[in-house]
C-alpha positions in Angstrom: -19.7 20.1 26.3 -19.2 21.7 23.1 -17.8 18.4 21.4 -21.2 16.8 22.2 -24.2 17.1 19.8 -26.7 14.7 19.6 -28.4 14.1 16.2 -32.2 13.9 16.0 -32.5 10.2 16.4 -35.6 10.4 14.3 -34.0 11.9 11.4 -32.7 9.1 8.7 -29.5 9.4 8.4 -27.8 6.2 6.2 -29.2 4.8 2.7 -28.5 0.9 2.7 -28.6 0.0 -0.7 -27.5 -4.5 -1.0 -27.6 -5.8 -4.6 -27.4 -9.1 -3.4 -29.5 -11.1 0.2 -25.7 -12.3 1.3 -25.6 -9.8 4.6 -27.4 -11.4 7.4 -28.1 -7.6 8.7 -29.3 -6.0 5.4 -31.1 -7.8 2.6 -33.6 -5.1 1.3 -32.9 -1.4 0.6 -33.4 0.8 3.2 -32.6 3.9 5.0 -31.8 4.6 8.7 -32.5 6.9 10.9 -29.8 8.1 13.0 -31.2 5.8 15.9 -30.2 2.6 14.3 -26.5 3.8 14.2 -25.3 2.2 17.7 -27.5 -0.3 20.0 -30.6 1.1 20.8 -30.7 4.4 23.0 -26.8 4.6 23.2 -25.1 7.2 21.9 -23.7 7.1 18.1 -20.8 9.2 19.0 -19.8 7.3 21.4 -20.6 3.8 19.5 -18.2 4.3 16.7 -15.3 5.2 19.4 -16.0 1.9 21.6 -16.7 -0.3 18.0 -12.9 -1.2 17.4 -12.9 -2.4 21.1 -16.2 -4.0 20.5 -15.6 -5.6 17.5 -12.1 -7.1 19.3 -13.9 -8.1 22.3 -16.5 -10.4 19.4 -13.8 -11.9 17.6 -10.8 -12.8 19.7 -10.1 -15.7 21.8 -11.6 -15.6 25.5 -8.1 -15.6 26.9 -7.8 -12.5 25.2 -11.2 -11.2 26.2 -9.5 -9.3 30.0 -7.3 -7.3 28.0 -9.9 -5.1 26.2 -13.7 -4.8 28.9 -13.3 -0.8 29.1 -13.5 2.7 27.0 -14.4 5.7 27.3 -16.5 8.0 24.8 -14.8 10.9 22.8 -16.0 13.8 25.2 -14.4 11.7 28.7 -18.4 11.6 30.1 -18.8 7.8 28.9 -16.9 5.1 30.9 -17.8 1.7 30.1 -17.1 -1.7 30.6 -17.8 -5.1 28.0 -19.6 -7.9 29.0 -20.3 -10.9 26.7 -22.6 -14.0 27.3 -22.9 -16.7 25.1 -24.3 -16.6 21.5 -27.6 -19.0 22.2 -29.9 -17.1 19.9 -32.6 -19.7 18.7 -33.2 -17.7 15.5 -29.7 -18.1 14.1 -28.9 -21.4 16.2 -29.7 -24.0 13.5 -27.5 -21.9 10.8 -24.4 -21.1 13.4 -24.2 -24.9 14.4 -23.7 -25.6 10.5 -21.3 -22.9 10.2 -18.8 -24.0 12.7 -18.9 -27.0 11.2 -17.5 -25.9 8.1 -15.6 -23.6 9.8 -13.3 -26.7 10.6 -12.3 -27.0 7.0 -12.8 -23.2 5.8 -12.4 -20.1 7.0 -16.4 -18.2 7.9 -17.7 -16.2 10.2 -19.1 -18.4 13.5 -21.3 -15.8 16.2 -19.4 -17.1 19.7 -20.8 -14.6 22.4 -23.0 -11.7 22.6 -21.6 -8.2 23.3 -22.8 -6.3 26.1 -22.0 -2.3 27.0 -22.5 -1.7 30.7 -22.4 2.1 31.4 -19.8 2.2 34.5 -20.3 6.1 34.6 -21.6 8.6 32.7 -20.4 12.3 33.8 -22.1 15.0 32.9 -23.5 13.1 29.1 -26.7 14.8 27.7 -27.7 11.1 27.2 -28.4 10.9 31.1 -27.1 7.0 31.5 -27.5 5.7 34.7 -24.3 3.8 36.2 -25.3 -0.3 35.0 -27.3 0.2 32.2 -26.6 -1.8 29.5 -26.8 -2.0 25.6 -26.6 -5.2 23.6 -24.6 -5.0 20.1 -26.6 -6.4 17.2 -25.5 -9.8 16.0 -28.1 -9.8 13.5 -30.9 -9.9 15.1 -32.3 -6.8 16.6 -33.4 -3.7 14.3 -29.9 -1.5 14.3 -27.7 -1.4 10.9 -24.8 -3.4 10.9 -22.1 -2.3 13.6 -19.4 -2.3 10.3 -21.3 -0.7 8.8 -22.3 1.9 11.2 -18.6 2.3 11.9 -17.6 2.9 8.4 -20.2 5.1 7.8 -20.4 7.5 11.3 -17.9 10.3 10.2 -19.5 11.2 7.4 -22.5 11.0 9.0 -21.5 13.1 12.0 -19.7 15.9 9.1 -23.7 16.6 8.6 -24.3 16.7 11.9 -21.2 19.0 13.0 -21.4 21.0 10.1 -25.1 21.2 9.1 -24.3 24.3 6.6 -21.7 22.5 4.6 -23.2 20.8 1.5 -20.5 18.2 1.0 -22.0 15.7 -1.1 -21.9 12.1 0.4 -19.3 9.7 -1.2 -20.9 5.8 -1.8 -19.1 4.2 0.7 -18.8 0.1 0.4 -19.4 -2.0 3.6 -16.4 -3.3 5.2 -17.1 -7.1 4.2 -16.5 -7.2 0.4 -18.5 -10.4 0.3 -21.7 -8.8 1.7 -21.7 -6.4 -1.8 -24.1 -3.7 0.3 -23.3 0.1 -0.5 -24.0 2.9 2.2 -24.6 6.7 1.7 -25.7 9.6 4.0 -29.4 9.8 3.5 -30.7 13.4 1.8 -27.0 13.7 0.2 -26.1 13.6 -3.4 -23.8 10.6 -3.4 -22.8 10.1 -7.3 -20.1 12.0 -6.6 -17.8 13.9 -4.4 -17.8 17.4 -6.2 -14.5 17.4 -6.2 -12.7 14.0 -7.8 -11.5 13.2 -4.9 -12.9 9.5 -3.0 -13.3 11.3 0.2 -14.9 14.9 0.6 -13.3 16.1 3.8 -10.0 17.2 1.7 -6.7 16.7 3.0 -6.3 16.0 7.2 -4.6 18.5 9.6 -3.0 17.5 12.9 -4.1 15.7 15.9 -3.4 17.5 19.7 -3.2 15.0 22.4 -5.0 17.0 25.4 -5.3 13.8 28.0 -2.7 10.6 27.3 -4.4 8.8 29.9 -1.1 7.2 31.4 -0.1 6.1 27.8 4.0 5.7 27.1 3.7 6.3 23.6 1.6 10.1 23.6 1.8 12.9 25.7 -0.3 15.5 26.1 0.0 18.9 23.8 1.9 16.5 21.5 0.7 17.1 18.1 0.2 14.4 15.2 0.6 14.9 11.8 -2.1 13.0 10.5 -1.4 13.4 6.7 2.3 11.7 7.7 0.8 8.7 9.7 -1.2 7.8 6.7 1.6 8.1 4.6 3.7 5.6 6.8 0.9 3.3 6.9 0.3 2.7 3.8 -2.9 4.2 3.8 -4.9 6.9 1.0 -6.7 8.6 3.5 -8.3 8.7 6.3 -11.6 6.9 6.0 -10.3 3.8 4.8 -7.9 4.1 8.2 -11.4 4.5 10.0 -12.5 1.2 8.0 -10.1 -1.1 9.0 -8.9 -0.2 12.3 -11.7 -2.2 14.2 -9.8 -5.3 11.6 -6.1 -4.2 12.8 -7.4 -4.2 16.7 -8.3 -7.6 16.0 -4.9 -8.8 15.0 -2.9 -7.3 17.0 -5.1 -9.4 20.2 -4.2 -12.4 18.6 -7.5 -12.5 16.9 -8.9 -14.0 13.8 -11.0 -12.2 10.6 -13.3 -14.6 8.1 
């Protein structure tokens, strides 16, 4: 598998830097390694795939919740399903109880379930999963970065990782929650600035080639997407602010709710 290569999980890879103790995940500076990018000994390629889904399955209402229990991992070797339990964690009990109360009266973020990845099969992954394993997302309370923030982050971690030779400088990159005021980088990077003016240092996107549409009426495969175009209908600069908020857009569009 070509498309699969896994990073040295002891090598850091993200530089947390929070100027203020708001984030519940990240209150000191620190960097990463590359282990702490998905739930501990899952696979960080595969993470930031599933995180839209898993992020959905976190936030929107439990009728909702049948609609979105499976994925699949980039390379097709992952299939997994979502599980969630409820959120009973007696370190963060005292503060969630206040918080849905206010959440009566103003809009805050109120930790309903716990998120579970169950490895349903696993192909021929270098990661060696056995079918029923699972992987708990971090709420907050286990060692792993923020999933946002991992998700926001991943591709330009995985740039150094695909492309060790390049020597791209890192951008700053600002977690998704604008209240949290934590900045993230690629650890060992020059991140002052892009080297080029430019926000994003991957330059302008190609095309995408649908190999597999997996049933889906709205692709087909050897269709290929103009990825500068979709941007351009969306609304959107480029693509790592798409990659930012489409875990935020999945979440709408299942009749969920963001704050």
């Amino acid at each position: 598998m070509p498309y699969c290569r896994i990073p040295d999980l002891r090598t850091d890879a993200v530089r947390i830097t929070p100027s203020t103790r708001r984030c519940r995940y990240h209150r000191t500076e620190t960097t990463a390694p590359a282990a702490w990018l998905a739930p501990e000994g899952f696979c960080p390629e595969a993470f930031h795939a599933l995180f839209p889904t898993v992020f959905a399955a976190f936030s929107v209402p439990g009728s909702r919740l049948p609609h979105i229990r499976n994925g699949i991992c980039p390379a097709g070797e992952i299939r997994v399903a979502l599980s969630h339990r409820p959120f009973l964690h007696p370190a963060h009990l005292p503060g969630q109880l206040i918080r849905r109360a206010i959440s009566l009266v103003y809009p805050c973020e109120v930790l309903r379930r716990r998120i579970f990845i169950e490895v349903t099969s696993s192909g021929k992954c270098p990661y060696s999963y056995t079918t029923g394993e699972q992987f708990e997302v971090n709420l907050g309370h286990r060692r792993e970065i923020c999933p946002a923030a991992s998700h926001a982050v991943y591709p330009h971690v995985a740039h150094m990782i695909h492309a060790p030779d390049t020597k791209a400088p890192s951008p700053p990159l600002a977690c998704p929650d604008h209240l949290a005021h934590v900045r993230l980088s690629v650890a060992g990077t020059d991140s002052s600035s892009t080297g080029n003016g430019s926000p994003c240092p991957h330059g302008s996107p190609g095309f995408m080639e649908i190999v597999d549409s997996g049933g889906s009426v709205h692709l087909s495969a050897g269709e290929r997407i103009d990825i500068a175009r979709q941007l351009e209908t969306m609304g959107l600069p480029c693509i790592s602010l798409l990659n930012t908020v489409a875990p935020y857009y999945r979440v709408l569009t299942l009749e969920g709710k963001l704050g």
